[in-house]
Residue frames as qw, qx, qy, qz and C-alpha x, y, z in Angstrom:
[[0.968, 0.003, 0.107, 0.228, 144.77, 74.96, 58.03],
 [0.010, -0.866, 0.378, 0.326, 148.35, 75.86, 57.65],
 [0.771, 0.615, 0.164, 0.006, 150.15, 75.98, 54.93],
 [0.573, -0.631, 0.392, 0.346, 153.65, 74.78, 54.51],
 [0.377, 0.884, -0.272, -0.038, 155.79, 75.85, 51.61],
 [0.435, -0.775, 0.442, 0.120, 158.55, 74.17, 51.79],
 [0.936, 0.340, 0.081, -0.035, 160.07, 73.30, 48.58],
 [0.018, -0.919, 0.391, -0.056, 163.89, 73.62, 49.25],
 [0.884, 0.104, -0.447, 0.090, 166.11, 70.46, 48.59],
 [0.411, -0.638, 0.543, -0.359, 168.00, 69.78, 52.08],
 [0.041, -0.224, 0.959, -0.171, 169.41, 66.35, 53.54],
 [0.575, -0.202, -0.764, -0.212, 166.53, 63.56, 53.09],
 [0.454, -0.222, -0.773, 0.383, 166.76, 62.69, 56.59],
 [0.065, 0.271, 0.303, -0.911, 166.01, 66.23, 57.72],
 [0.494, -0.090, -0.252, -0.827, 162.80, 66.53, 55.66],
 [0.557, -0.232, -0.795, -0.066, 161.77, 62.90, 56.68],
 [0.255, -0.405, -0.588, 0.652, 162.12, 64.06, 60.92],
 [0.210, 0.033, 0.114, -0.970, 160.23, 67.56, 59.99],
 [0.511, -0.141, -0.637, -0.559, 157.29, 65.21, 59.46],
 [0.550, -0.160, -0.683, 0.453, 157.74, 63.72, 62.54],
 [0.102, -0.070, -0.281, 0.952, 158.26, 67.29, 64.23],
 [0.307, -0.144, -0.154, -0.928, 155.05, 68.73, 62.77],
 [0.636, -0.202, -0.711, -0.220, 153.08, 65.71, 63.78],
 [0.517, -0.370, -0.627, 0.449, 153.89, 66.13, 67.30],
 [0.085, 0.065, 0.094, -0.990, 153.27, 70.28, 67.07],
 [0.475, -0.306, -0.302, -0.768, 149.59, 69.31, 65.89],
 [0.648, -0.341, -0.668, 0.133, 149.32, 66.55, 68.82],
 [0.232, -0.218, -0.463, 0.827, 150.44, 69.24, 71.48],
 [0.278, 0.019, -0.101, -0.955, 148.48, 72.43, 69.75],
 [0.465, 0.380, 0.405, -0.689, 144.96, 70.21, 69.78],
 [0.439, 0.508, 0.622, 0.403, 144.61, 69.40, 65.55],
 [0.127, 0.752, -0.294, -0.576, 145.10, 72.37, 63.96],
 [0.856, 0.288, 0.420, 0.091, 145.25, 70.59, 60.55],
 [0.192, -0.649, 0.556, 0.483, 148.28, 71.33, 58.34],
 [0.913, 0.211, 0.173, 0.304, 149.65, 70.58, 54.98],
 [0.338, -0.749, 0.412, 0.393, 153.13, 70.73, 54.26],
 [0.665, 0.743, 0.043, 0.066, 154.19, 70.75, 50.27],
 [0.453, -0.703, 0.514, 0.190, 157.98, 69.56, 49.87],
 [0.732, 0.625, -0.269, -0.040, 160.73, 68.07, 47.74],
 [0.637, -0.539, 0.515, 0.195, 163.64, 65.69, 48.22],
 [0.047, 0.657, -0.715, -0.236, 166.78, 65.21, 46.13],
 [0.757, 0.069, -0.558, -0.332, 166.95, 61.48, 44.92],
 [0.218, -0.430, 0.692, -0.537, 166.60, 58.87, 47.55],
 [0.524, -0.255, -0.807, -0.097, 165.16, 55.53, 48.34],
 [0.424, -0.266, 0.212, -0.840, 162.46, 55.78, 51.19],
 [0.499, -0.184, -0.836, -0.136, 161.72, 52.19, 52.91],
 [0.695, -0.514, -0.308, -0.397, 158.41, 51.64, 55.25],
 [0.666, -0.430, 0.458, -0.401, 158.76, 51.09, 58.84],
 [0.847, -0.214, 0.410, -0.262, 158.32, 47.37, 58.82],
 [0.869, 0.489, -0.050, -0.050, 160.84, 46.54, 55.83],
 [0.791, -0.234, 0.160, 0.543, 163.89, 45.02, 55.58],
 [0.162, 0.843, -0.253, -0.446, 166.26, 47.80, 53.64],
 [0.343, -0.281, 0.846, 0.297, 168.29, 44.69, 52.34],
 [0.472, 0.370, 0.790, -0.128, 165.08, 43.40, 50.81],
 [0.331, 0.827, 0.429, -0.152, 163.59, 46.65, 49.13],
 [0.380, 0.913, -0.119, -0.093, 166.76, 48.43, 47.71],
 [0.717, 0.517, -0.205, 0.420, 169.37, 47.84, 45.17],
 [0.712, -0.616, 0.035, 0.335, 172.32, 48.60, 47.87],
 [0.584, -0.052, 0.501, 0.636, 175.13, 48.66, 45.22],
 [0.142, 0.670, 0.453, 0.571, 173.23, 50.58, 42.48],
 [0.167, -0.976, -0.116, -0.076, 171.91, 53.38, 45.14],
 [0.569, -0.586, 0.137, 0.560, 175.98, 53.47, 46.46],
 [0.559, 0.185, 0.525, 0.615, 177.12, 53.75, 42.81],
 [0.044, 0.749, 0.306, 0.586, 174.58, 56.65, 42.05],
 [0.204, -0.009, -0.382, 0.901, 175.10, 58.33, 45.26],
 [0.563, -0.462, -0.400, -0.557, 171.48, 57.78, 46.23],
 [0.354, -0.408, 0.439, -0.718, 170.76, 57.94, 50.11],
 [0.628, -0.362, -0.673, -0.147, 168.38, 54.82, 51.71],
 [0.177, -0.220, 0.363, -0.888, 166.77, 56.28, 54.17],
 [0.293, -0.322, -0.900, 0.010, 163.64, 54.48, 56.44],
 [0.160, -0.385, -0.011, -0.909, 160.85, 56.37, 57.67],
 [0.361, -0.133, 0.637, -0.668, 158.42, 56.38, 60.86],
 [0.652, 0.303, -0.140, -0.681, 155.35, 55.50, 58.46],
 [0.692, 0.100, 0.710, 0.086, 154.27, 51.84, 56.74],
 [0.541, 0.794, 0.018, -0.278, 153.72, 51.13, 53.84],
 [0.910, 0.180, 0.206, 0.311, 155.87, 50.05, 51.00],
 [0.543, -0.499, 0.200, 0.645, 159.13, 51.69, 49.37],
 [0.428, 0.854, 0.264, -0.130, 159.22, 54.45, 47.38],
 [0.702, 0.159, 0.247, 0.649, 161.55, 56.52, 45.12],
 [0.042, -0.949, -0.193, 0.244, 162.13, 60.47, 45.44],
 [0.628, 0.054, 0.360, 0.687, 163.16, 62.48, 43.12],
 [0.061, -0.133, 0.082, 0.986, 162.64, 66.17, 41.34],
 [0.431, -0.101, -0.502, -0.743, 160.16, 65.78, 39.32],
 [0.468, -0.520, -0.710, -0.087, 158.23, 64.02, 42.22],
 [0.151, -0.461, 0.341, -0.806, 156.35, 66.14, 45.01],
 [0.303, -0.131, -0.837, 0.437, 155.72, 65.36, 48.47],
 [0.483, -0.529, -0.071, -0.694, 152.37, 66.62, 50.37],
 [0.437, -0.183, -0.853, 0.220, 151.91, 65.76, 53.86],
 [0.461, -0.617, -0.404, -0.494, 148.55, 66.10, 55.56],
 [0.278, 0.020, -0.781, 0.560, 148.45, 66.42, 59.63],
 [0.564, -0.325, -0.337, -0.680, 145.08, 66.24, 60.85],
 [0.494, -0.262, 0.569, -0.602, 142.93, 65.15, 64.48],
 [0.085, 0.058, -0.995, 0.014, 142.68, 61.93, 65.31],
 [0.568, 0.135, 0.572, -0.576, 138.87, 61.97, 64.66],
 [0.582, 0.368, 0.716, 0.120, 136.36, 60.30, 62.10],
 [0.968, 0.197, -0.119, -0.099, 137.25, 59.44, 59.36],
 [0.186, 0.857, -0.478, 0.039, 140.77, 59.81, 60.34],
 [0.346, -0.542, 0.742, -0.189, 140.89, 57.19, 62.39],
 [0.854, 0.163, 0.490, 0.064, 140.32, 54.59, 59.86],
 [0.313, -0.492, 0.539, 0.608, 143.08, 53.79, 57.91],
 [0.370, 0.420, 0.758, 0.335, 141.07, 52.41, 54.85],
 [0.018, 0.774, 0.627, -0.087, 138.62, 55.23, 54.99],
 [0.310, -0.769, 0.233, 0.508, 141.27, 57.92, 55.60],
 [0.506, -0.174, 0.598, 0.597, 143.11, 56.58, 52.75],
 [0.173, 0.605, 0.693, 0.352, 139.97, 56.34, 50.20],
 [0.085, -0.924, -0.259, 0.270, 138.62, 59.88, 51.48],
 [0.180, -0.810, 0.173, 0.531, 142.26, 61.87, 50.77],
 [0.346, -0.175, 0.676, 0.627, 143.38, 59.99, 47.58],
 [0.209, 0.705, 0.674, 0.068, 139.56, 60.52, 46.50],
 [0.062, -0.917, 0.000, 0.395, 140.18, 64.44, 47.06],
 [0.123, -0.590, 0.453, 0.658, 143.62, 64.50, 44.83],
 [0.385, 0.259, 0.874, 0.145, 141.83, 62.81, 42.29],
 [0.234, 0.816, 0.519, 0.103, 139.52, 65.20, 42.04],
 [0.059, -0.844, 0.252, 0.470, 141.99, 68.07, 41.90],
 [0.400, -0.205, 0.720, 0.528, 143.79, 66.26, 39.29],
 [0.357, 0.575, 0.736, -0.012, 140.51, 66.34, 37.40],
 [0.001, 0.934, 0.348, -0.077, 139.97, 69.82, 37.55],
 [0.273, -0.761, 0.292, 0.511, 143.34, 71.45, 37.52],
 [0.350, -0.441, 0.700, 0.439, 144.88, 68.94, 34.89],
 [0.703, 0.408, -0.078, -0.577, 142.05, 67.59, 32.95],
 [0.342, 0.288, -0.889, -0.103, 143.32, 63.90, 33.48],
 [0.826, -0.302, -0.396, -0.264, 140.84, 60.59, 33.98],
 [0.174, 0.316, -0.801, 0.478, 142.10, 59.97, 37.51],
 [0.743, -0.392, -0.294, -0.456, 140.98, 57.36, 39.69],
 [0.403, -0.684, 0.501, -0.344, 141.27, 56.06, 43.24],
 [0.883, 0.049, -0.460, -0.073, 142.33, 52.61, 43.93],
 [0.718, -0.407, -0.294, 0.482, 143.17, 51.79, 47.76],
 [0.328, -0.794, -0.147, 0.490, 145.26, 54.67, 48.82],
 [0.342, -0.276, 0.480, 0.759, 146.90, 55.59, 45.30],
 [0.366, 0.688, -0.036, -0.626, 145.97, 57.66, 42.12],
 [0.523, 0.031, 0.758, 0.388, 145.76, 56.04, 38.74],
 [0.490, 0.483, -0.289, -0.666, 145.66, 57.68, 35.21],
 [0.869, 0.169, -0.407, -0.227, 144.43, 54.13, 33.62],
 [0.923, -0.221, -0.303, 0.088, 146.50, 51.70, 34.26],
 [0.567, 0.260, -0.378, 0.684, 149.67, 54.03, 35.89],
 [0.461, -0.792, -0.262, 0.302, 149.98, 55.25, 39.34],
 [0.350, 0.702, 0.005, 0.620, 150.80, 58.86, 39.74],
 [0.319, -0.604, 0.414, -0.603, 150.40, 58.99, 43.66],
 [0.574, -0.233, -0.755, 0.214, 151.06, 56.52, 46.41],
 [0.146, -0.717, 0.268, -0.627, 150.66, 57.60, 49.81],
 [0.528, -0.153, -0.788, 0.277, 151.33, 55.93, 53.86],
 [0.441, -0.777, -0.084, -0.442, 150.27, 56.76, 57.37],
 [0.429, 0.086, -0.686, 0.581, 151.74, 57.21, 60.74],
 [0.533, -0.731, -0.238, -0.354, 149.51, 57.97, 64.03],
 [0.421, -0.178, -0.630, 0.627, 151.01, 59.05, 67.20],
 [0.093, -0.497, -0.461, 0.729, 148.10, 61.21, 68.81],
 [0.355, 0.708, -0.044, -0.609, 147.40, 62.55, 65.66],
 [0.837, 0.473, 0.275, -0.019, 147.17, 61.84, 61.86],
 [0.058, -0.588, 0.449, 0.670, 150.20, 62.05, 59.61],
 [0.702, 0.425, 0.535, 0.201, 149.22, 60.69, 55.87],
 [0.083, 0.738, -0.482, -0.464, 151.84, 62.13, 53.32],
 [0.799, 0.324, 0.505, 0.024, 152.34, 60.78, 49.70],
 [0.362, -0.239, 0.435, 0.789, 153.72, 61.38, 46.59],
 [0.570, 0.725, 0.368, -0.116, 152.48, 62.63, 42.80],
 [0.592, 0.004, 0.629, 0.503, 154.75, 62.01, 40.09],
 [0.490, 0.821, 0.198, -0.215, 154.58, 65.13, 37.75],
 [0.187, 0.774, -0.563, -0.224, 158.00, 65.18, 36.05],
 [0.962, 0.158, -0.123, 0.186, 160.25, 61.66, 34.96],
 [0.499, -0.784, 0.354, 0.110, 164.05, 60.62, 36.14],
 [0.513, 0.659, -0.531, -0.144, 166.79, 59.83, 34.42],
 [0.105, 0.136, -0.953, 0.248, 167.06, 56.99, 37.05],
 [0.633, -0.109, -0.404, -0.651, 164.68, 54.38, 36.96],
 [0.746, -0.486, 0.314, -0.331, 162.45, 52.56, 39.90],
 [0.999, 0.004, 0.034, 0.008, 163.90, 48.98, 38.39],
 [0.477, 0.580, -0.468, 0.466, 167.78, 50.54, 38.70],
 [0.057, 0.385, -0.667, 0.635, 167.36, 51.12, 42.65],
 [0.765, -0.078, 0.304, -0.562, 163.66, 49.19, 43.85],
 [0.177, -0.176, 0.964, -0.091, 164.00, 45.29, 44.33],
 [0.521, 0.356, 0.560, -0.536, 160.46, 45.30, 44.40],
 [0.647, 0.643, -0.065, -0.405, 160.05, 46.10, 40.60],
 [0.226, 0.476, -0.825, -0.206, 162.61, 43.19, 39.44],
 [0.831, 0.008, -0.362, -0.423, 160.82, 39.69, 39.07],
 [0.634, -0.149, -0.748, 0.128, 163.00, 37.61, 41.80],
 [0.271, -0.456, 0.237, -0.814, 161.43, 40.19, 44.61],
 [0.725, -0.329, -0.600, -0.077, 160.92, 37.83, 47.77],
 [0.181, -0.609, 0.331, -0.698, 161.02, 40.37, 50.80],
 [0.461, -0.208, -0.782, 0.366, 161.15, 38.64, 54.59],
 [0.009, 0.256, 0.392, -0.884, 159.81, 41.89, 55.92],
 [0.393, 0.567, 0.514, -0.509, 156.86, 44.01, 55.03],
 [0.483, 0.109, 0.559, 0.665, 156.46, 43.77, 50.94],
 [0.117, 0.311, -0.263, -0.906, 156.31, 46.59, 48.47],
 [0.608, 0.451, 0.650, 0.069, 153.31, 46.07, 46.56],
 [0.064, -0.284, 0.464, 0.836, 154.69, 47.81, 42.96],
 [0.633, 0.697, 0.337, -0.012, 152.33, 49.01, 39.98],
 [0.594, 0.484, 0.465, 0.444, 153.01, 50.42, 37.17],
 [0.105, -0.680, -0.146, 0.710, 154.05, 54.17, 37.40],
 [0.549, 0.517, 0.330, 0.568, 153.76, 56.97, 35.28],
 [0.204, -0.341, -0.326, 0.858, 154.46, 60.47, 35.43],
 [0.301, 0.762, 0.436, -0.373, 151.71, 63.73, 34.54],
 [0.059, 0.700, -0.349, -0.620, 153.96, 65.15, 32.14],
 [0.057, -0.311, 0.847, 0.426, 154.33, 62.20, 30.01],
 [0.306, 0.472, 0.811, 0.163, 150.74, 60.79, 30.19],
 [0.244, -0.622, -0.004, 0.744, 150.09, 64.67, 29.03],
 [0.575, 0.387, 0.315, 0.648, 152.52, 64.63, 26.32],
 [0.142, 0.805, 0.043, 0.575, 153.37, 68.39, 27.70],
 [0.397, -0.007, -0.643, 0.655, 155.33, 69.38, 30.81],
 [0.459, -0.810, -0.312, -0.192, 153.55, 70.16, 33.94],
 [0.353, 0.568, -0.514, 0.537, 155.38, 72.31, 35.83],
 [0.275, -0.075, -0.736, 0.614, 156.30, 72.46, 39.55],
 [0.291, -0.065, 0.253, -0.920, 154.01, 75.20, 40.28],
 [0.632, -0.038, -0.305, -0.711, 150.92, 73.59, 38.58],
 [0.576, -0.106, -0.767, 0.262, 151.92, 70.07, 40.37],
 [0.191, -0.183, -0.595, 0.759, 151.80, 72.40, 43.98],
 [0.445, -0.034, -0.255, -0.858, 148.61, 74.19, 42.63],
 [0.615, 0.045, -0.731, -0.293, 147.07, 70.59, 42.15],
 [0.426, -0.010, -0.732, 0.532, 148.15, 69.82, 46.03],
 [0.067, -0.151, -0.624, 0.764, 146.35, 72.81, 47.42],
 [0.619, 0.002, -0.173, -0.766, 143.00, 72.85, 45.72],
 [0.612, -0.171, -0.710, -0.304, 142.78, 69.19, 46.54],
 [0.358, -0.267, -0.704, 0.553, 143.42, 69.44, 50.44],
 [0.108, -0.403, -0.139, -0.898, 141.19, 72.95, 50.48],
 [0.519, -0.401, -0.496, -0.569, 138.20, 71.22, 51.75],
 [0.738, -0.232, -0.554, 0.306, 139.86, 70.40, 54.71],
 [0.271, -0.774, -0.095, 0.564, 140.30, 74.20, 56.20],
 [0.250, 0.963, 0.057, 0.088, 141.16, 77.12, 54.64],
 [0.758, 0.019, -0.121, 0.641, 145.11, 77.21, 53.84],
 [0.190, -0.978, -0.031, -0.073, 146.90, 79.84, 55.66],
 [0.685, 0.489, -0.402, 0.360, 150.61, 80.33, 54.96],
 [0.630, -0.744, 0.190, -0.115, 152.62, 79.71, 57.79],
 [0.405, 0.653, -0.640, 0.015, 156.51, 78.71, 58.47],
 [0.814, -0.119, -0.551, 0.141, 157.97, 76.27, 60.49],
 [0.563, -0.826, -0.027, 0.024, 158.85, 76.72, 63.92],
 [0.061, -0.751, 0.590, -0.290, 161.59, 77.06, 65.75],
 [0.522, -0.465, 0.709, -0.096, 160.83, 74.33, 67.72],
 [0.736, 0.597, 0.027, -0.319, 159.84, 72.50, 64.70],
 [0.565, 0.644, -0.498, 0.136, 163.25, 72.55, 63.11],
 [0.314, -0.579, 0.676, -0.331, 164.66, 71.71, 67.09],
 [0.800, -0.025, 0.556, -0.224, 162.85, 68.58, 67.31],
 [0.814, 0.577, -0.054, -0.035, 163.46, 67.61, 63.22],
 [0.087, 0.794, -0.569, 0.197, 166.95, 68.15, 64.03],
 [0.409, -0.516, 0.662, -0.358, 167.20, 66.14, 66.89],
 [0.830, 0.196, 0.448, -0.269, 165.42, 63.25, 65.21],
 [0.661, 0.711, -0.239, 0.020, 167.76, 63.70, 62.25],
 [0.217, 0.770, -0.395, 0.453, 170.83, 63.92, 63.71],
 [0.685, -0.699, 0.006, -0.206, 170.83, 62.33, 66.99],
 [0.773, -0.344, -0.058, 0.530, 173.99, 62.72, 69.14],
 [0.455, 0.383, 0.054, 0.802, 175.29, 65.69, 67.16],
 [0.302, -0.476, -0.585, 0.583, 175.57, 68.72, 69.38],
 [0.458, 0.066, -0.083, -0.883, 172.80, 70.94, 70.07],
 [0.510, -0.067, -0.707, -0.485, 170.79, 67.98, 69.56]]
């Protein structure tokens, strides 16, 4: 499996298309299965099928000089920030992959059990998200084109901006026309803790739970990789 590094803050948009990009390198190459271990700057992140009006504070994200940004994927709207890491799986479109329930339950079952073992915290699975009791620490969505993408979060640090400053979803008159957030309760690993977890041990946590899935093998991005992430970022700008 290769193994993407890639924990360098850059433009939102450009990490969002390199998801894209790699998705279509494991559809050409056959499945080769991949994960790819990243970080984004603060940003709102709405689902495919959602209104952006609906799911984020507009005003509040302009004011903080927060991005809203819409990805390929379903799924509800999230919040990215330091102290949250990104993992995204890319994997052959066979069984179980190709059931989205199953898929879900199977990989959030796996960081669970790394969370277990690395962190020594009661984590459990519930639909496609991690829960220390009653607080989610991971969400996660999917996109298929020919292959699997299924990429998520896992909340090991807190933000000095909170979900109910820039998520609609988490304010009581939430009444979305598009596809609705379905908010819990978050929390982060450091705080249910009570002791900081650092990055490393958060990216530790990532690759002992995807292990079982191939043997990680560091590896960079392409060239064409970055071409195509570009182009999907960026479109019209030149070179694109």
């Amino acid at each position: 499996m290769r193994l993407l590094l890639d924990l360098a803050f850059r433009p939102p948009r450009l990490n969002l298309a390199l998801d894209e990009a790699i998705l279509t390198s494991v559809a050409r190459a056959g499945g080769e299965p991949a994960l790819r271990v990243w970080r984004n700057g603060r940003c709102v992140v709405v689902g495919r099928g959602q209104r952006i009006e609906d799911e984020a504070d507009l005003e509040a994200c302009g004011r903080l000089r927060i991005p809203v940004l819409r990805r390929a994927s379903g799924g509800g709207t999230v919040y990215h920030h330091p102290g949250n890491l990104n993992f995204s799986l890319f994997l052959p479109l066979v069984p179980p992959w190709t059931s989205v329930r199953d898929s879900q339950k199977e990989l959030a079952s796996l960081l669970a059990e790394a969370l277990v073992r690395e962190l020594g915290v009661e984590a459990r699975v519930e639909g496609g998200a991690v829960f220390v009791g009653r607080l989610k620490v991971s969400g996660s969505a999917q996109l298929r084109r020919r292959a699997l993408l299924h990429h998520g979060t896992l909340l090991f640090a807190s933000d000095a901006v909170s979900l109910e400053e820039v998520l609609l979803a988490h304010r009581p008159a939430y009444r979305p026309r598009g596809v609705p957030s379905h908010p819990s309760p978050v929390g982060d690993l450091s705080s249910l803790l009570e002791r900081e977890v650092t990055l490393e041990e958060a990216v530790r946590a990532v690759i002992d739970a995807f292990r079982p899935l191939g043997h990680p093998k560091r590896d960079e991005l392409s060239l064409r990789e970055w071409a195509l992430a570009d182009a999907l970022a960026f479109p019209g700008s030149p070179g694109a």
